[in-house]
C-alpha positions as CSV (number, residue, x, y, z in Angstrom):
1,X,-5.5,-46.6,-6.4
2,X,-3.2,-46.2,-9.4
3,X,-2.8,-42.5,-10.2
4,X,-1.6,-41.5,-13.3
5,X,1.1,-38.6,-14.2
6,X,-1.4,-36.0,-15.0
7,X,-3.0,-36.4,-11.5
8,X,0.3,-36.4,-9.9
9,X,1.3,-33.4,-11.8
10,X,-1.7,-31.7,-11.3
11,X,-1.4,-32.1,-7.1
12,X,1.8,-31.3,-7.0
13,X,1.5,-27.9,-8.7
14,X,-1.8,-27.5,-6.3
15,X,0.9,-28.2,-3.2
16,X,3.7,-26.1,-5.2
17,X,0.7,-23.2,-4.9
18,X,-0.1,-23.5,-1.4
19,X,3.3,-23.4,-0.2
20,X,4.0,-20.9,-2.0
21,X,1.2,-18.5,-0.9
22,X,2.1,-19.3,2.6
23,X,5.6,-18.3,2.0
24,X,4.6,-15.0,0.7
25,X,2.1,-14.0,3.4
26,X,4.8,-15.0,5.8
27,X,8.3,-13.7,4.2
28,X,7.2,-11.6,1.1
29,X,8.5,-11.7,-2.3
30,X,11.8,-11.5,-1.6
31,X,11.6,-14.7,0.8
32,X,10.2,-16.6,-1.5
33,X,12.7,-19.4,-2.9
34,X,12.5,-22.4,-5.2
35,X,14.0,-24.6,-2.6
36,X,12.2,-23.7,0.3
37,X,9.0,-23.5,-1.5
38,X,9.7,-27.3,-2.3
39,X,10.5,-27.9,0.6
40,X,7.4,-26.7,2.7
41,X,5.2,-28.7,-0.4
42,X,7.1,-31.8,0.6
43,X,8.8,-32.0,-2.7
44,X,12.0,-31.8,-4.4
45,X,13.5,-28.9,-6.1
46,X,13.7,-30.6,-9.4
47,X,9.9,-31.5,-9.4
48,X,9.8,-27.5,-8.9
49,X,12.1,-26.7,-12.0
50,X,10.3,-29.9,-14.0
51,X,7.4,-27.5,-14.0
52,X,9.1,-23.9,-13.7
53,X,12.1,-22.3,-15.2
54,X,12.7,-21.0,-12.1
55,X,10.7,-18.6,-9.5
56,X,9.7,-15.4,-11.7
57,X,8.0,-18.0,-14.0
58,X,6.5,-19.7,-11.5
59,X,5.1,-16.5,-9.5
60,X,3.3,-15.8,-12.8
61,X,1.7,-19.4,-12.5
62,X,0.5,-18.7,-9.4
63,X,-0.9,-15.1,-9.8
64,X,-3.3,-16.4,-12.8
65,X,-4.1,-19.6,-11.0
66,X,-4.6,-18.4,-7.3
67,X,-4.1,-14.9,-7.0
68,X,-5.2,-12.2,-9.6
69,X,-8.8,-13.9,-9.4
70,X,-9.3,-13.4,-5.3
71,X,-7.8,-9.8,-5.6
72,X,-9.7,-8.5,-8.4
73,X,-13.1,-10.3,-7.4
74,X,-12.7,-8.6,-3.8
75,X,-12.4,-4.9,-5.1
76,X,-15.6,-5.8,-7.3
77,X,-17.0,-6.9,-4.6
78,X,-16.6,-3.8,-2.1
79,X,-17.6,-1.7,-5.0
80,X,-20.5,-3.8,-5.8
81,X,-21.7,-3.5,-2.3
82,X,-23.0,0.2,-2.6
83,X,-25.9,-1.6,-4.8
84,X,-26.9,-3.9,-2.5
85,X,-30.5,-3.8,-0.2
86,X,-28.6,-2.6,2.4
87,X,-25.3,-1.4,1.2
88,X,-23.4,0.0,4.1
89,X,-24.1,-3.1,6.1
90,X,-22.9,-4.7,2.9
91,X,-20.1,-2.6,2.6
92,X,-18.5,-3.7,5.9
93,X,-19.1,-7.3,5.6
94,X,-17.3,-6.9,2.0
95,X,-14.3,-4.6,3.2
96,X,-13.9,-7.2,5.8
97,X,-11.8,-9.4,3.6
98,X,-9.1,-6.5,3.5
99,X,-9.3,-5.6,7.1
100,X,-8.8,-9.0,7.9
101,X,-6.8,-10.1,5.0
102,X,-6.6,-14.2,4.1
103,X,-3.1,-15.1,3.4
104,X,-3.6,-15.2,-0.5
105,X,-4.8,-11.9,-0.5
106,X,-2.1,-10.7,1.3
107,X,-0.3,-12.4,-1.0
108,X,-1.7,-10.7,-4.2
109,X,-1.4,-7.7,-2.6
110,X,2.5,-8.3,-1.9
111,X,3.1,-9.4,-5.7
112,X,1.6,-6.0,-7.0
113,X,4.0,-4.3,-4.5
114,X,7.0,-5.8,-5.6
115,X,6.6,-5.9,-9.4
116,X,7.0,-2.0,-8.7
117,X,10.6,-2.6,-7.8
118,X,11.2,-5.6,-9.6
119,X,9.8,-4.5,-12.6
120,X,11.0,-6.9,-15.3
121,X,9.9,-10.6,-13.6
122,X,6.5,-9.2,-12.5
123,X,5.6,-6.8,-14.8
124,X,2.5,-8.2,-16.1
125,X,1.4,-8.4,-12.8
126,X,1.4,-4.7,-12.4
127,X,0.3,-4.2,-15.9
128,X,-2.8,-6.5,-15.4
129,X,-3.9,-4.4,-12.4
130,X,-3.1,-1.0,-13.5
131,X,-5.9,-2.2,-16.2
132,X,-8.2,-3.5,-13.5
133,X,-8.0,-0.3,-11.8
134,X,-7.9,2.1,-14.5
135,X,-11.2,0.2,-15.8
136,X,-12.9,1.2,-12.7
137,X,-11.7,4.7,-11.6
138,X,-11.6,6.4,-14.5
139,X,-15.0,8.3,-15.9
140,X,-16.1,6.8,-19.5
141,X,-19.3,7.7,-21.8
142,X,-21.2,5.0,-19.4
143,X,-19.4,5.9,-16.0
144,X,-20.1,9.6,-14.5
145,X,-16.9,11.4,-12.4
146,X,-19.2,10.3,-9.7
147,X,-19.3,6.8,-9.7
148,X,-15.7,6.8,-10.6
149,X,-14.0,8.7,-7.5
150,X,-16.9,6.6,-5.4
151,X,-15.0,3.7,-6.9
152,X,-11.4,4.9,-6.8
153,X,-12.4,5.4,-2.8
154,X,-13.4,1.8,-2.5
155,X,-9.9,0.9,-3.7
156,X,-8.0,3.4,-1.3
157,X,-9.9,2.3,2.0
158,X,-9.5,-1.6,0.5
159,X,-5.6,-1.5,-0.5
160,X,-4.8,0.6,2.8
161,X,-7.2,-1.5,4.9
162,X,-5.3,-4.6,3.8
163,X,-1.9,-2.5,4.1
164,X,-2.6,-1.4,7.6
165,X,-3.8,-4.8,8.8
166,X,-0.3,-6.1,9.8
167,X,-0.1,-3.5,13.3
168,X,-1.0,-4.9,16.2
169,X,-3.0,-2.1,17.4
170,X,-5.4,-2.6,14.5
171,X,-6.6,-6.1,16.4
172,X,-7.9,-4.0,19.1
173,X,-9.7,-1.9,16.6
174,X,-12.7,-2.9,15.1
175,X,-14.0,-1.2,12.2
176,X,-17.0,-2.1,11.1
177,X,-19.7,0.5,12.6
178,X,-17.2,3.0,10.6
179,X,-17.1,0.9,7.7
180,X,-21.3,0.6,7.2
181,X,-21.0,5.2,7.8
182,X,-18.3,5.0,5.0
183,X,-20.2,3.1,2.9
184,X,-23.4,5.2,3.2
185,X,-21.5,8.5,2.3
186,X,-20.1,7.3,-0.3
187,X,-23.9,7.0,-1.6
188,X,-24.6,10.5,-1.1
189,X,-21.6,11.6,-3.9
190,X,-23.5,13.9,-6.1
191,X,-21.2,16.9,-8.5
192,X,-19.3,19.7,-6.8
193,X,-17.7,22.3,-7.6
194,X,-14.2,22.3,-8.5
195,X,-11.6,22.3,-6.5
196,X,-9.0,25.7,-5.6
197,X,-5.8,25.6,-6.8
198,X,-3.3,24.7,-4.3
199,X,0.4,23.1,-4.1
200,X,1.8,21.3,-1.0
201,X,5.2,21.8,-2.0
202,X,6.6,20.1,1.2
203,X,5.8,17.1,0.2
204,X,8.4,17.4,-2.9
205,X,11.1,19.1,-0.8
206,X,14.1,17.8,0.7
207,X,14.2,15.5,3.9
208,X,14.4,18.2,7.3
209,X,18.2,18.9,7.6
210,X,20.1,17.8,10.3
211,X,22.8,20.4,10.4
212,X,25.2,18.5,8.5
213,X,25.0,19.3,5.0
214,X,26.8,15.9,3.7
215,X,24.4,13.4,6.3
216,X,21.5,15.4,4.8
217,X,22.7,14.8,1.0
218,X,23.0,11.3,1.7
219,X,19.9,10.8,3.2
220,X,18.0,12.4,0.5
221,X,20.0,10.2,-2.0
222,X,19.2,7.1,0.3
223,X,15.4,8.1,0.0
224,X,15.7,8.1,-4.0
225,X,17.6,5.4,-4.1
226,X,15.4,2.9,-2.3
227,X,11.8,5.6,-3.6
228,X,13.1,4.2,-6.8
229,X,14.6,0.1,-7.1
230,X,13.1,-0.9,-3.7
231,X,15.1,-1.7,-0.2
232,X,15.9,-5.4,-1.2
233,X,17.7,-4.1,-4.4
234,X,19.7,-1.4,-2.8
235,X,23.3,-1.6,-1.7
236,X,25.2,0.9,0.5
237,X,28.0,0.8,-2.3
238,X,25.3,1.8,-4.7
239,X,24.3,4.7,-1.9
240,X,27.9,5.5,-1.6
241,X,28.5,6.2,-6.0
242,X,25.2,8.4,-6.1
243,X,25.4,10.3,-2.9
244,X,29.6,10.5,-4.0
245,X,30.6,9.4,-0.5
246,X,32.8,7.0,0.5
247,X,31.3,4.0,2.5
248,X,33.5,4.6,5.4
249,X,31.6,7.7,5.8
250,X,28.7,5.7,5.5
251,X,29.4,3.2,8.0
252,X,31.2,5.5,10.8
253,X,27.3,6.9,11.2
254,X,24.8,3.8,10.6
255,X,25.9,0.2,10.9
256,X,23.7,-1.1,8.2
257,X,21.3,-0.6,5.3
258,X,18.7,-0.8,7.5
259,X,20.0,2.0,9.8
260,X,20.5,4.1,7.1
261,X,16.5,3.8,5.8
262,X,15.3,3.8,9.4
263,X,17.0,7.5,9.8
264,X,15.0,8.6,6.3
265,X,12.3,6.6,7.7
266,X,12.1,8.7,11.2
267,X,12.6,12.3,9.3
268,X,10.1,11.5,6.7
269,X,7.8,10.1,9.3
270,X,8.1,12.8,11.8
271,X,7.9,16.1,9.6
272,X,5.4,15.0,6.8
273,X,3.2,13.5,8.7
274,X,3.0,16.7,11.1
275,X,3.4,19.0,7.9
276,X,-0.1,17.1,6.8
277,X,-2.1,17.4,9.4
278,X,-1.3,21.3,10.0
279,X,-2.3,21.4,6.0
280,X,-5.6,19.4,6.8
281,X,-6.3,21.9,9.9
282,X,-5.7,24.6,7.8
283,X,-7.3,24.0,4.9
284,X,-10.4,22.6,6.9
285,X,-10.5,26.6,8.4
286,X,-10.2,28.2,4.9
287,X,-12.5,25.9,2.9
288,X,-14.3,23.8,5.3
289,X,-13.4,19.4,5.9
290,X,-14.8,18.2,3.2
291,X,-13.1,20.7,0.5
292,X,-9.6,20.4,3.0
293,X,-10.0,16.4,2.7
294,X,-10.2,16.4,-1.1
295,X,-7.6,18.9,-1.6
296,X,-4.8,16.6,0.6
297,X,-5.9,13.4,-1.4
298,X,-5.2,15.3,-4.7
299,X,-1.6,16.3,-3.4
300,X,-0.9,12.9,-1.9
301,X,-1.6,11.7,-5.6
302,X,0.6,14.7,-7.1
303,X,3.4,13.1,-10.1
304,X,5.7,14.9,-7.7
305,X,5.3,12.8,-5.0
306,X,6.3,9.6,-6.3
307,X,9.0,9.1,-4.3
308,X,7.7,9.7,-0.8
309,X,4.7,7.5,-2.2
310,X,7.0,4.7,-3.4
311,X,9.3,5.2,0.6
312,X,5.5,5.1,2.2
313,X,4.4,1.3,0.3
314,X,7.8,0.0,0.9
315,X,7.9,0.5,4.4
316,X,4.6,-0.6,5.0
317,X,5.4,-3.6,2.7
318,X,8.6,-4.8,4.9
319,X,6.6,-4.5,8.2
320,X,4.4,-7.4,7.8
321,X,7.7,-9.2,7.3
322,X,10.6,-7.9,8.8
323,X,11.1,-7.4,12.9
324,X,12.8,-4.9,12.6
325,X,10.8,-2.9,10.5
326,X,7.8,-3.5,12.4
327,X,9.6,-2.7,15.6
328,X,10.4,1.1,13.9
329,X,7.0,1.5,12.8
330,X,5.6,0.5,16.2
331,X,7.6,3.2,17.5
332,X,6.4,5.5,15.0
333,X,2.7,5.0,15.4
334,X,3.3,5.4,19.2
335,X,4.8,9.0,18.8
336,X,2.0,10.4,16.6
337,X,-0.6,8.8,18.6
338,X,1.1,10.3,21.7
339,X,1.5,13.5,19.7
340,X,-2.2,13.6,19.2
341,X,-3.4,12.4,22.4
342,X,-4.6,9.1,21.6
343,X,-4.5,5.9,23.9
344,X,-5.5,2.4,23.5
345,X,-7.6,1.0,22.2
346,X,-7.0,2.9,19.1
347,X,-10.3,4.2,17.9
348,X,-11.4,2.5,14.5
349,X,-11.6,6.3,12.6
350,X,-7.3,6.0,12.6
351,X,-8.0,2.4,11.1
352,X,-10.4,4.0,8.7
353,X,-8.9,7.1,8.0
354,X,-4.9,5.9,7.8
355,X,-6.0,3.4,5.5
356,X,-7.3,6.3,2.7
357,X,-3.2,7.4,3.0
358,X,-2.2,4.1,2.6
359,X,-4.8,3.2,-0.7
360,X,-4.1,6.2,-1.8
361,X,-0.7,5.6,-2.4
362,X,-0.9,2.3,-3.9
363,X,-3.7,3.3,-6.3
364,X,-2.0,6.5,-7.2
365,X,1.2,4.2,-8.0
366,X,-0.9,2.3,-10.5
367,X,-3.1,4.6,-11.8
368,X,-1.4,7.9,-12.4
369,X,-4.9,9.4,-13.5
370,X,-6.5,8.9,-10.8
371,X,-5.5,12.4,-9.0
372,X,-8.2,14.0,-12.0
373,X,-11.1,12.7,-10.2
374,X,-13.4,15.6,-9.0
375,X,-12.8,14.1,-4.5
376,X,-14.9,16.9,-3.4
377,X,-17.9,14.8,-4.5
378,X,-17.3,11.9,-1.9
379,X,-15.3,13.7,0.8
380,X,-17.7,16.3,2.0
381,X,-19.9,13.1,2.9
382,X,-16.8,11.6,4.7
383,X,-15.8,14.4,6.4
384,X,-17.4,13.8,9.3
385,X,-17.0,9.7,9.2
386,X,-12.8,10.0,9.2
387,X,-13.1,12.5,11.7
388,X,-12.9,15.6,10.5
């Protein structure tokens, strides 16, 4: 059968698209090329630039053709849940798409993440869902503070479910029981009183020192550096100019870029992570779990903390495509599962409650607002589900 150029056109944009999305749940943004996006569709490079001007224009294609639709219909849909017959049950089977992500949600998810460091190609990307967000987490005349943090915690546990997903050890771990408790606290939300002041400084201090007052600078400059452009987009020569070293001081200490992120990656990993849970122990003696859990969320989403934020999303980014990066973070997760005792299987609650850091994170990187929400109203019901 005769087919005519719109047909043709229309398939090969179709194959262009599934390529594509296959390239990014596999390599991530920074893997994804004209040619070998061409070449995976079965077509040549110039039926790719007879329909693109080249791969920032055609990401956009394929974010309001294939992506932007799954993404934002899943969130409603985990939101939506909570109305439902028999909501927790609902709940579960609806943050299941994010526990178990489909390749072109993981690829939404990774085009959100790097329009944060790329911002100029892919800034309507993160424009559009800084507006889908901010539409459903923030209070209004017809949306109380209530069902806006019960919404803004949807997003956290669905962004860092889906963020989490790509360690092994959460295939061993199956979440769902968790999931349907989560989902039936989060219907018991109802006002509380406000929160007490409280700063958790660490968080905007220096990486731990090392002894050696230059390494340390350099490390700290490495952590802005990359906090603020992105791994892919920083060069040790650009390292070398802000931190005012030379690269042969650089390079006598870490062999590569990578070495260099890995040591901010171990320090940062290592001391706030165990800075953290101290606060959430302490805090959980002074005020009690639920008042201790809303009080870390609202310093996790402090302006302050950007950077940290932005080191925690990239890392987690990289790992789903990078070996090496997943090898480091394997290690990591071993030592503070060893630290606290843990064995496998890993229990679901780490799945469940790692993810709220994760979301958290990525929401708060979007939203900037979102650290107003009253999170007393929704965490003394979870409490006891992450744990606590």
């Amino acid at each position: 059968m005769h087919r005519n150029r719109a047909e043709t056109v229309s398939e090969n944009s179709d194959a262009l698209h599934k390529a594509a999305i296959e390239d990014l749940s596999l390599r991530g943004w920074h893997g994804l090329t004209a040619a070998d996006v061409s070449r995976r569709a079965g077509l040549t490079t110039g039926a790719f630039y007879s329909r693109y001007l080249d791969s920032n224009d055609f990401a956009l294609d394929l974010w309001f053709e294939e992506l932007q639709g799954i993404l934002f219909t899943s969130i409603d849909k985990c939101i939506s849940a909570l109305r439902e017959e028999r909501p927790g049950v609902a709940f579960a089977r609806a943050m299941k798409a994010f526990a178990h992500p489909e390749p072109r949600l993981i690829a939404a998810i990774e085009l959100v993440l790097a329009a944060q460091f790329n911002t100029e190609p892919l800034s309507e990307i993160s424009s559009l869902t800084s507006r889908f967000l901010a539409d459903r987490v923030r209070a209004t005349d017809n949306v109380t503070p209530e069902q806006a943090t019960v919404a803004a915690t949807v997003c956290f546990e669905a962004f860092g479910l889906a963020l989490l997903s790509s360690r092994p050890w959460t295939a061993q771990s199956s979440p769902r029981e968790r999931l349907i408790q989560f989902g039936e606290a989060l219907l018991k939300a109802s006002p509380s009183a406000p929160l007490p002041e409280f700063d958790a400084a660490y968080l905007r201090q220096p990486l731990p020192s090392s002894g050696d007052q230059r390494l340390d600078h350099l490390l700290t400059v490495v952590e802005e550096v990359i906090g603020t452009i992105g791994y892919h987009r920083t060069t040790v020569a650009m390292v070398c100019r802000a931190a005012d070293v030379s690269s042969g001081f650089v390079f006598s200490r870490f062999a590569t870029k990578f070495d260099l992120f890995a040591a901010v990656i171990d320090r940062a990993w290592s001391e706030r992570f165990r800075e953290t849970a101290a606060l959430t122990t302490r805090l959980g003696t002074d005020y009690g779990p639920g008042v201790a859990e809303a009080l870390v969320w609202r310093e996790l989403m402090r302006p302050g903390v950007t950077i940290p934020r932005a080191i925690y999303l990239e890392t987690n980014r990289l790992m789903r495509y990078d070996p090496a990066m997943a090898n480091l973070m394997a290690i990591e997760d071993q030592r503070l599962f060893t630290r606290r005792g843990i064995t496998a299987p890993i229990p679901s609650v780490i799945n469940v409650r790692r993810s709220i850091g994760l979301g958290i994170a990525f929401v708060a990187r979007l939203v900037e607002d979102v650290r107003d929400l009253p999170f007393g109203c929704v965490t003394e019901h979870l409490a006891p589900v992450l744990g606590r």
